[in-house]
C-alpha positions as CSV (number, residue, x, y, z in Angstrom):
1,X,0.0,0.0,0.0
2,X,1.1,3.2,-0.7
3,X,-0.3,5.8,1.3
4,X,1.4,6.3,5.1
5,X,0.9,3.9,7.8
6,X,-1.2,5.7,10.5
7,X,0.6,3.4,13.4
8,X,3.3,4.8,15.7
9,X,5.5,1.8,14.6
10,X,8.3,2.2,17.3
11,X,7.4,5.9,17.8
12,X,6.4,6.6,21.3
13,X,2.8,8.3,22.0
14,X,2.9,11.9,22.6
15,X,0.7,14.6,24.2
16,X,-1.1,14.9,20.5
17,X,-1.7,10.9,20.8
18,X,-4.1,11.2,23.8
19,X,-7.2,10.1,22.2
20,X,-5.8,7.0,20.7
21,X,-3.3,5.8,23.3
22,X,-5.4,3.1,25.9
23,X,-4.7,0.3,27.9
24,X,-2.5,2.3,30.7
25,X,-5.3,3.7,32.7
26,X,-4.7,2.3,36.0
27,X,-0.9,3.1,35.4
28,X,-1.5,7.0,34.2
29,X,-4.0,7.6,37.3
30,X,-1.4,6.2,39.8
31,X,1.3,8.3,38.0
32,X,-0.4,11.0,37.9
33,X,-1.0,10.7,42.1
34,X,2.3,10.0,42.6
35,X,3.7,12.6,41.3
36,X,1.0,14.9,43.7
37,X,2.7,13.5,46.7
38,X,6.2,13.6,45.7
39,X,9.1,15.8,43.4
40,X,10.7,12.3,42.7
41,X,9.3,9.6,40.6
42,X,11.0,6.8,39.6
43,X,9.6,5.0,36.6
44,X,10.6,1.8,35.4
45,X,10.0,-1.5,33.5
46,X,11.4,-3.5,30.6
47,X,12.3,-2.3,27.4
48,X,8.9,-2.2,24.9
49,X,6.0,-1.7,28.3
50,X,5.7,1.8,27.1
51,X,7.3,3.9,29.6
52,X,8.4,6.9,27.7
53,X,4.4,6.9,26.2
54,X,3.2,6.9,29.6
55,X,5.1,10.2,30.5
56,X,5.0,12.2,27.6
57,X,1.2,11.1,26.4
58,X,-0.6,9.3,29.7
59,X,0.0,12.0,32.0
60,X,-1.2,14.8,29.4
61,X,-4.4,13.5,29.4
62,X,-4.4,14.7,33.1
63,X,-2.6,17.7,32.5
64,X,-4.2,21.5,30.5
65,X,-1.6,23.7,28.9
66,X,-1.3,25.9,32.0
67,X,-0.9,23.0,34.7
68,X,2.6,22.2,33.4
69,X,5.8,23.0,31.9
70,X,7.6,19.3,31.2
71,X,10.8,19.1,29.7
72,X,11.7,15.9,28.1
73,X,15.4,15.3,28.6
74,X,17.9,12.5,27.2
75,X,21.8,12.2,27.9
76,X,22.9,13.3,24.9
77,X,26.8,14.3,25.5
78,X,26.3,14.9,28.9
79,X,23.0,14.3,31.4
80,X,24.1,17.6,33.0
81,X,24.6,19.7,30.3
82,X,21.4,18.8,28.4
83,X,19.3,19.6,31.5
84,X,20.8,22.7,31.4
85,X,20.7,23.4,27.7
86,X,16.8,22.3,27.8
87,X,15.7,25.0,30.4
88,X,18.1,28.2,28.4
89,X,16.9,27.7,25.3
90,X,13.6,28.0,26.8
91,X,14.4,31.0,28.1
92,X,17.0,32.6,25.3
93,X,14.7,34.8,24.1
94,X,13.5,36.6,27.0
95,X,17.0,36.7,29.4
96,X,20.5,37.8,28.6
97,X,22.3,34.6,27.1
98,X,25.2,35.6,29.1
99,X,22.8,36.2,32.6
100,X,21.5,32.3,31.9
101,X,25.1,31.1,31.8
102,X,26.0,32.7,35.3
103,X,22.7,30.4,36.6
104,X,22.5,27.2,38.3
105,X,19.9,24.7,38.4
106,X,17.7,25.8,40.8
107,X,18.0,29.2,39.4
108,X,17.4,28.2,35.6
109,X,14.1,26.3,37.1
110,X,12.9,29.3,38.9
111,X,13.4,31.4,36.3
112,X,11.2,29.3,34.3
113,X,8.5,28.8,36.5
114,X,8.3,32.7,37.2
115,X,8.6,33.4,33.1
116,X,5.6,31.2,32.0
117,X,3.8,30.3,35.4
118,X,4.1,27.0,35.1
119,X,5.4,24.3,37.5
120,X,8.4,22.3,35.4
121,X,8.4,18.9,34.8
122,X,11.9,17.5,34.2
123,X,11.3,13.9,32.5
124,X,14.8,12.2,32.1
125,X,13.9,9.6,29.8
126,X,16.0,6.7,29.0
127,X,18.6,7.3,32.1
128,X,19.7,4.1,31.2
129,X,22.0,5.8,29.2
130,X,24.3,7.1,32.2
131,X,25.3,3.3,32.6
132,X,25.6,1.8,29.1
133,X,26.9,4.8,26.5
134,X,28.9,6.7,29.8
135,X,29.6,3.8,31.6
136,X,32.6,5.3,32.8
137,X,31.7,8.7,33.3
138,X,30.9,8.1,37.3
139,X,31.5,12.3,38.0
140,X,28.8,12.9,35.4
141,X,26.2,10.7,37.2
142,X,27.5,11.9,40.9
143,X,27.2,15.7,39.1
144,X,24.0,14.9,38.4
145,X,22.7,13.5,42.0
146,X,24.2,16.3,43.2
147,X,22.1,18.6,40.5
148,X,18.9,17.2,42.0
149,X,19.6,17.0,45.3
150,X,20.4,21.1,45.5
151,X,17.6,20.8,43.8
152,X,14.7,19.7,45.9
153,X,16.2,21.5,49.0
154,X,14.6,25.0,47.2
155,X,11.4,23.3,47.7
156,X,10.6,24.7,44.2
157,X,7.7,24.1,42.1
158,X,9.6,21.2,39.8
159,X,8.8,18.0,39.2
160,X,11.1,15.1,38.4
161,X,10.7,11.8,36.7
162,X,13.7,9.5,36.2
163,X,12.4,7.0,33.3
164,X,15.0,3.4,33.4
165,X,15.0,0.1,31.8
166,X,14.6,-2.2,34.9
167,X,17.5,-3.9,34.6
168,X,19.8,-1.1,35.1
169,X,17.5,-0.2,38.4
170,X,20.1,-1.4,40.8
171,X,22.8,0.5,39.0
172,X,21.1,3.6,41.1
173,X,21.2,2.4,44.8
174,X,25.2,4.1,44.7
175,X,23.4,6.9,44.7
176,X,21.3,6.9,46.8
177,X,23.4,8.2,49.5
178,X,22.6,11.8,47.4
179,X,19.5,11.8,46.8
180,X,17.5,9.6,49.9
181,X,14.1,9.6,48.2
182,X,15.1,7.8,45.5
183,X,13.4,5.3,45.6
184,X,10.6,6.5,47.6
185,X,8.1,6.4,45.3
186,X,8.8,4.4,42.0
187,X,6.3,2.3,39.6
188,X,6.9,-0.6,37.3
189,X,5.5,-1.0,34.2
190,X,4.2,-4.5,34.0
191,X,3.5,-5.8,30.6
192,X,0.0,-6.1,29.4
193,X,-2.7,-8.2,30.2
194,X,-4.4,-10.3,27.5
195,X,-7.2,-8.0,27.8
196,X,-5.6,-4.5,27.8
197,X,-3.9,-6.3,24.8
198,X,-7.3,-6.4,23.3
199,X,-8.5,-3.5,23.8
200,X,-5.6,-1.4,22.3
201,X,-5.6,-3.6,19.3
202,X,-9.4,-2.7,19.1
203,X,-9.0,0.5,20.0
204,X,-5.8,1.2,17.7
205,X,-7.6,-0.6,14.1
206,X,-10.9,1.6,15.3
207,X,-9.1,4.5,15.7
208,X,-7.8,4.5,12.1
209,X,-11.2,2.9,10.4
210,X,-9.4,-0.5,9.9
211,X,-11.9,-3.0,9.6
212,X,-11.3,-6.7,10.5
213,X,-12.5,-9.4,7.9
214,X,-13.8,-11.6,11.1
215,X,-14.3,-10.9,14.6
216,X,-12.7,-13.4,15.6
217,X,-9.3,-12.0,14.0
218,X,-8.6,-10.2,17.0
219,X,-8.2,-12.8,19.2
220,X,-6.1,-14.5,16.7
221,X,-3.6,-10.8,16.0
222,X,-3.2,-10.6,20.5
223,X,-2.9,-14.5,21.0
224,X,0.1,-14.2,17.8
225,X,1.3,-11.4,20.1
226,X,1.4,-14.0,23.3
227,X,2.8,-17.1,21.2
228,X,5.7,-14.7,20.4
229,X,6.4,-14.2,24.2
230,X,7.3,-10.7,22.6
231,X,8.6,-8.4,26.0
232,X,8.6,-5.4,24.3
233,X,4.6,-6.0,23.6
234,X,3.7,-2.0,22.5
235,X,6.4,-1.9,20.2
236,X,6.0,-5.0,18.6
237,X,2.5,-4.8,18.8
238,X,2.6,-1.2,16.6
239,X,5.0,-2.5,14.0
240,X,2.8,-5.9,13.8
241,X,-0.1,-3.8,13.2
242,X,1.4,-1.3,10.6
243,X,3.2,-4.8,8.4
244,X,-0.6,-5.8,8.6
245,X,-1.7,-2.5,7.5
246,X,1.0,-2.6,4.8
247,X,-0.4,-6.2,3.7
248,X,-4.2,-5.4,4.5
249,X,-6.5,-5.4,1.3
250,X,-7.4,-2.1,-0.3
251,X,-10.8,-1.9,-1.6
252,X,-12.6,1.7,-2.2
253,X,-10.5,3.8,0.7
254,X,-11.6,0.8,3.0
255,X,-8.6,-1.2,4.5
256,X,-9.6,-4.7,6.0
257,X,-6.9,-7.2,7.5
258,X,-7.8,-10.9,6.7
259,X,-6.9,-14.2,8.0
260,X,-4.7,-14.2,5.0
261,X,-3.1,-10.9,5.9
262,X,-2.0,-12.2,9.4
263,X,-0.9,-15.5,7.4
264,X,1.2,-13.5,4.5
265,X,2.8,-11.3,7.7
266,X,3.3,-14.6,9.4
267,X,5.4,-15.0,13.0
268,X,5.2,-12.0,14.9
269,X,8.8,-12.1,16.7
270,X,10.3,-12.5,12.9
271,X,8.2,-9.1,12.0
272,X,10.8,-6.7,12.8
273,X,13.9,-8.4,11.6
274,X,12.0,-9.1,8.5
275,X,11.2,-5.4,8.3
276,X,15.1,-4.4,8.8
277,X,15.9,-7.2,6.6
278,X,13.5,-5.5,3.6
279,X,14.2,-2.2,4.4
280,X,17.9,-2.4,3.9
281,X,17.3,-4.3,0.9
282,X,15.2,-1.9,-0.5
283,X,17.6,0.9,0.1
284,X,20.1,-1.3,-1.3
285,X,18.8,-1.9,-4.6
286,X,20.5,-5.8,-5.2
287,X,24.0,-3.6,-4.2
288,X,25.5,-6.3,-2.1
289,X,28.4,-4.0,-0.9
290,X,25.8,-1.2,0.0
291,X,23.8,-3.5,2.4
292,X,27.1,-4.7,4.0
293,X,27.7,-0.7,4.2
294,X,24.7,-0.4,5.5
295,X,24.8,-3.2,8.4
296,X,28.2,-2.3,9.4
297,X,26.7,1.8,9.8
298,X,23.8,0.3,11.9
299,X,26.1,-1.8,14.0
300,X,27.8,1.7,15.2
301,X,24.4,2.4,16.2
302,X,24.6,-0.5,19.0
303,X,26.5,-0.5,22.1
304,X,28.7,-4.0,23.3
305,X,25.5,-4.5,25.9
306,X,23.0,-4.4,23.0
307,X,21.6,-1.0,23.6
308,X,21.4,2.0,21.7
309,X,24.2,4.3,20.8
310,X,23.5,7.7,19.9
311,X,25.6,9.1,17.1
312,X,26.1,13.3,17.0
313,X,25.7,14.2,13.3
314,X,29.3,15.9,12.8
315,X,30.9,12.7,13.2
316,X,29.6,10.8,10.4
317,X,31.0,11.3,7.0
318,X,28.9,12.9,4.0
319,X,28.5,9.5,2.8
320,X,27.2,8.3,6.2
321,X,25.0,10.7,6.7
322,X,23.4,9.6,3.0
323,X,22.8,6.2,4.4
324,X,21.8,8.0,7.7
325,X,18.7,9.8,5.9
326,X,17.6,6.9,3.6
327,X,17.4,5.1,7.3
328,X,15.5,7.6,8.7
329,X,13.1,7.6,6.2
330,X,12.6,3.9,6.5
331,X,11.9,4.3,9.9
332,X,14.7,2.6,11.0
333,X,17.1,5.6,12.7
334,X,15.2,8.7,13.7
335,X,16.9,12.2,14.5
336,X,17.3,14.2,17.9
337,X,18.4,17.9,17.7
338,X,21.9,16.7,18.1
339,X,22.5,12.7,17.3
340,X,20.8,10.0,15.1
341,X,19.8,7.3,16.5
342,X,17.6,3.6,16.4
343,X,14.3,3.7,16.4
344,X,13.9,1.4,19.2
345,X,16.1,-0.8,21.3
346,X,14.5,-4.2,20.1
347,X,16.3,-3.2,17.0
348,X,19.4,-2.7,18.9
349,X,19.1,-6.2,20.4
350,X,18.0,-7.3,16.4
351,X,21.3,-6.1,14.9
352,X,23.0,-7.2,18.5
353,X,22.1,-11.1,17.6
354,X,23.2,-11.0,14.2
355,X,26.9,-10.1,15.4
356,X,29.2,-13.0,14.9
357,X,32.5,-14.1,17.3
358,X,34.4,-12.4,15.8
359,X,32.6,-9.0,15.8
360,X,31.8,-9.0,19.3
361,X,35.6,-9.8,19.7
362,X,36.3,-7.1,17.8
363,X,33.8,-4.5,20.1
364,X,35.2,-5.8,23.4
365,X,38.8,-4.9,22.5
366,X,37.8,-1.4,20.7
367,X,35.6,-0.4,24.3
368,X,38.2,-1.8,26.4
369,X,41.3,0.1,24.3
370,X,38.8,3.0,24.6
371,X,38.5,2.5,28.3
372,X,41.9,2.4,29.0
373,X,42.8,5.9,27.1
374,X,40.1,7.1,29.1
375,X,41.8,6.4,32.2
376,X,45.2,7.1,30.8
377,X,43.5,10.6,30.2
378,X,42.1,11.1,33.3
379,X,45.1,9.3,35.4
380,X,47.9,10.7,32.9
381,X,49.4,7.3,33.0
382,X,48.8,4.1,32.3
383,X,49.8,2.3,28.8
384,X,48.5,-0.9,27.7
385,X,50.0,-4.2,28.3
386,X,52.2,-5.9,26.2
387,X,49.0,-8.8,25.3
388,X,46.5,-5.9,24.4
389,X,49.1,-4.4,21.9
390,X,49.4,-7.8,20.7
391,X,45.9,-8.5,20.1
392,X,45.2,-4.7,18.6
393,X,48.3,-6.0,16.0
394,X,46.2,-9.6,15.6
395,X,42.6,-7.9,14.6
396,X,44.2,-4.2,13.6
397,X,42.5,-3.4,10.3
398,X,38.8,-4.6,11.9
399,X,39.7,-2.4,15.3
400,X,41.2,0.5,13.4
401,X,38.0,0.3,10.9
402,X,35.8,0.9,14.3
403,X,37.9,3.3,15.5
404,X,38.1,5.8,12.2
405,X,34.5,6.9,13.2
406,X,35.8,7.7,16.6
407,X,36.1,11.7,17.4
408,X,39.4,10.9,20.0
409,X,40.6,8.0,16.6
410,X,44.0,9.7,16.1
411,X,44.6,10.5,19.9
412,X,43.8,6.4,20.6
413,X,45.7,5.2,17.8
414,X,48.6,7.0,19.2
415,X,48.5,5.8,22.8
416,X,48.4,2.5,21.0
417,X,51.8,3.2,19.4
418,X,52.7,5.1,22.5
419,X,52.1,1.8,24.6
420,X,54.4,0.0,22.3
421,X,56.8,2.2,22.9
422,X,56.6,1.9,26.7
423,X,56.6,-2.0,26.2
424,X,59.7,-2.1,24.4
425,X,61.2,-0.1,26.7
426,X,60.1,-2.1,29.8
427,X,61.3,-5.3,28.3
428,X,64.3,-3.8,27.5
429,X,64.9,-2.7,30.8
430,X,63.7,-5.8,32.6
431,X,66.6,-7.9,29.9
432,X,69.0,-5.5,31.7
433,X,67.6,-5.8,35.0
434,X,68.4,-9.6,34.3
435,X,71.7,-9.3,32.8
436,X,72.7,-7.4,35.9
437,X,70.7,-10.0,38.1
438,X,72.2,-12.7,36.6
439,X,75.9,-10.9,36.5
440,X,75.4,-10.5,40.6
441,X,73.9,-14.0,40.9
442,X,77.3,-15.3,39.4
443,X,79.2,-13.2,41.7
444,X,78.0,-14.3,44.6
445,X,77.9,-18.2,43.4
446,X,81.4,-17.5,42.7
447,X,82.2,-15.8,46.0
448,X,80.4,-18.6,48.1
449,X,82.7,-20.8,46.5
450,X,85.3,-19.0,47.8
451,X,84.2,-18.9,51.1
452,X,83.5,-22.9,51.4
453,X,87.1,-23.3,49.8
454,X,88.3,-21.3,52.5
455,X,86.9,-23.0,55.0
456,X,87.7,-26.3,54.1
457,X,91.2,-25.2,53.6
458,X,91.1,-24.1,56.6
459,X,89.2,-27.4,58.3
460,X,91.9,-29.8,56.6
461,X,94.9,-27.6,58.1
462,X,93.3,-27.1,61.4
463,X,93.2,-30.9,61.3
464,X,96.1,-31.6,60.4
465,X,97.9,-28.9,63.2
466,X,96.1,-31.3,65.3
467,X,97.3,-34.3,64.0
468,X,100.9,-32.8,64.5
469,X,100.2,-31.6,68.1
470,X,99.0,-35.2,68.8
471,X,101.7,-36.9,67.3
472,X,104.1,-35.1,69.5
473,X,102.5,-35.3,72.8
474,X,102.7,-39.0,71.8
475,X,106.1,-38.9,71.0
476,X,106.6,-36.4,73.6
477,X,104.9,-39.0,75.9
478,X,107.1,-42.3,74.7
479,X,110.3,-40.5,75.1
480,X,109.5,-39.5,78.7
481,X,107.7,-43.0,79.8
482,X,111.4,-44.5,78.4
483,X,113.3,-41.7,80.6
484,X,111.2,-43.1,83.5
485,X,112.2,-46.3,83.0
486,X,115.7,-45.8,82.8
487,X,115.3,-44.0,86.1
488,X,113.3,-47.3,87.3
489,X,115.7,-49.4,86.6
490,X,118.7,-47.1,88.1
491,X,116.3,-47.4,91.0
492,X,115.8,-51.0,91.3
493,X,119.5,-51.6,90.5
494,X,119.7,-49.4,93.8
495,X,117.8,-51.5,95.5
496,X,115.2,-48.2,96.1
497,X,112.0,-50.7,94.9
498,X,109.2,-48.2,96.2
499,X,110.4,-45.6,94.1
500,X,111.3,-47.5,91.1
501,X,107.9,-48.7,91.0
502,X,106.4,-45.4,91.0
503,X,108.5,-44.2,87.7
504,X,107.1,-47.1,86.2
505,X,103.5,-46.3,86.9
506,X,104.5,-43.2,86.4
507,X,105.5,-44.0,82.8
508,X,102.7,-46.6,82.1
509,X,100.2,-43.5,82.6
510,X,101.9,-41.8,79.8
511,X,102.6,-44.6,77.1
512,X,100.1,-47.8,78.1
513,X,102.0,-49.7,75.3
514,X,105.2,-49.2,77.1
515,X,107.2,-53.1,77.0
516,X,108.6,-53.8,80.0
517,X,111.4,-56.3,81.5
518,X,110.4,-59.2,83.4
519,X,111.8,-57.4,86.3
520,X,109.8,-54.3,85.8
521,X,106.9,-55.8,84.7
522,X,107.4,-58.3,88.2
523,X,107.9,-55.4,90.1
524,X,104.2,-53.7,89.2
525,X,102.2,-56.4,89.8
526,X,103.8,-56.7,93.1
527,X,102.7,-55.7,96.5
């Protein structure tokens, strides 16, 4: 069919979308009381429940003109500086642009209310962000909790709604320690019932005068819906209905989707890949190196987690920004005031499964050499190791293809070479530490020898001064036990026996193998 689809595909609802935007009743009404009690909301669910409809078009329907003044607010470069930038351009043509810069905050929110007498909403949609795209910038997040807690101590009329994916919910607790009420007063989006399901599909084909071939058809478009076990059941649900719209027969300004129009659109989980999958065929034209153009563009557009990247339009080349707009008019990327970006994060998580090994090899190590300039930055220090050098050198031409569309590309690619550098000088310092190691090792290998040399040296001629000193004390002892004897005998010849026997005991004490004459040896064994 030619003419527009009237669905939002993956378009959230705004405040113009009140009248055809149902199911969230129960959710709006407790918003909406919430936020009477409270400055902080925190509002959360999975990706797909419609959280960012239910701020910008649920709580309009409770809202006139004159009751509020809300101020829907993404990252963008910097959390801090977009909140900021929201609130002076509000106000750039009524104050001084230099007066605005000189305000804070609390200031800039005042001013605001007191200008259009209105209390401000500040709706941070998809804070997310803070944790996947700046997943390293902790002072931006702290600057922030910091932001809102000033904040609320001026007691000013400003309202604030923090909108997250729920799985990045506990990523907030660090902070709460700034901001107490954070989690105060919070609601979760819960996916839809089978009969909420119902009544938007209802509601939605009524709302554009689409006409079901068979009652019945209904059941069959929310139960396709449920058999998908689709999370992200709005979105889905939007782009199912506008690939049955686009299939729907034509007849006479009447559209009218048939059993064979669900058949011919087939599995609803398959619906948006098959989409992608047309779209960048289409825009391809049978140019297989254009669609691999194309997919490798897109896959910029995804973060290593899966989630969307935003991309700021100055850094993509004239021939990316061609692609860029033939995307956009496919539905596929959609523009902010500052970045291009996916239409919806089930697309993100689309072009995340089609990755291969080798390309999520090839993220990790671009993030984590962009991690680690980040903290060489910051730290002023800090090169890589000598097995991340080696594995930018394995995979270069992929990395540096990644990296050419970053804006800091020729300040990473030199702390790359900068880290070899380093490398090569460590190793060559540590070879010389080792040479000198080694060199002293030897020398004191040697020098031990010395020592036990010296020592037995001086062991064997201790020993042997010993030997000597024992050999003549013996001798020493053998020529005086003889001289004893001769006295013995000059004493027996005297006939002087008592003292003759006491020279011979006398010289038995010093030589026990003393040989003695029958006479001698009679007179010691004698009485």
């Amino acid at each position: 069919m030619e003419a527009k689809s009237p669905f939002k595909f993956l378009d959230a609802y705004t405040a113009n979308d009140t009248d055809i935007f149902v199911g969230r009743e129960v959710e709006e009404k407790k918003l909406f009381q919430q936020l009477r009690n409270t400055t902080l909301n925190l509002l959360y669910g999975m990706s797909g429940t419609g959280k960012t409809s239910l701020a910008q078009c649920g709580l309009a329907k409770f809202y006139d003109g004159a009751d509020w003044h809300p101020f829907y607010i993404r990252r963008g470069n910097n959390i801090n500086e977009s909140l900021l930038k929201a609130l002076k351009d509000t106000l750039v043509d009524i104050e001084d642009a230099a007066i605005l810069d000189a305000y804070k905050l609390p200031e800039l929110v005042y001013q605001v209310f007191i200008t259009f007498s209105r209390p401000v909403y500040l709706i941070f949609d998809q804070f997310e962000e803070l944790f996947t795209i700046a997943s390293n910038n902790k002072e931006e997040r702290e600057s922030f909790f910091k932001t809102i807690q000033e904040l609320q101590k001026q007691n000013l009329p400003c309202k604030i709604i923090i909108i997250i994916r729920e799985e990045f919910l506990g990523e907030l607790y660090e902070y709460e320690k700034f901001v107490p009420n954070l989690f105060d007063f919070r609601l979760r989006i819960e996916p839809m019932t089978v009969a909420k399901l119902k009544q938007v599909t209802t509601h939605t084909l009524n709302s554009f005068d689409v006409k079901v071939s068979q009652d019945n058809l209904i059941d069959t478009i929310t139960q396709n819906l449920l058999d998908g076990k689709i999370s992200s059941q709005l979105a889905f649900l939007q782009v199912y209905l506008d690939r049955l719209w686009q299939e729907a027969e034509y007849d006479n300004q009447q559209v009218t989707i048939s059993d064979a129009t669900v058949s011919k659109v087939g599995k609803i989980e398959a619906v948006l890949e098959k989409f992608l999958d047309n779209q960048l065929a289409s825009i391809a034209d049978k140019n297989d190196e254009k669609q691999k153009q194309l997919r490798l563009l897109l896959d910029r557009f995804v973060t290593e987690d899966g989630t969307k990247r935003p991309i700021a339009e100055d850094k993509l080349t004239a021939f990316e920004k061609t692609l860029v707009q033939q995307l956009e008019s496919v539905r596929i990327i959609r523009k902010n005031e500052i970045y291009y970006e996916l239409a919806h994060d089930t697309l993100a998580v689309i072009i995340n499964n089609k990755r291969d090994a080798e390309q999520r090899l090839i993220k990790s190590l671009v993030q984590n050499l962009q991690t680690s300039y980040f903290f060489y930055k910051k730290e002023n220090g800090g090169f890589l190791s000598e097995q991340s050098v080696a594995l930018y050198d394995r995979f270069k031409n992929a990395i540096d293809d990644t990296l050419s569309h970053s804006e800091e590309k020729t300040a990473v690619f030199l702390f790359i070479e900068n880290s070899r550098k380093e490398n090569a000088k460590e190793k060559e310092e540590l070879e010389k530490k080792n040479l000198r190691l080694r060199s002293l090792l030897t020398g004191v290998i040697v020098l031990i020898g010395i020592i036990i040399a010296v020592f037995v040296i001086a062991y064997l001629l201790v020993d042997e001064e010993k030997n000597n000193a024992e050999n003549s004390l013996k001798k020493y002892n053998q020529t005086r036990a003889n001289q004893l004897l001769i006295d013995a005998q000059t004493f027996l010849e005297s006939k002087d026996t008592l003292l003759a026997k006491g020279k011979i005991k006398e010289a038995y004490t010093l030589d026990t193998n003393l040989v003695l004459k029958s006479e001698l040896k009679w007179l010691l064994t004698s009485k």
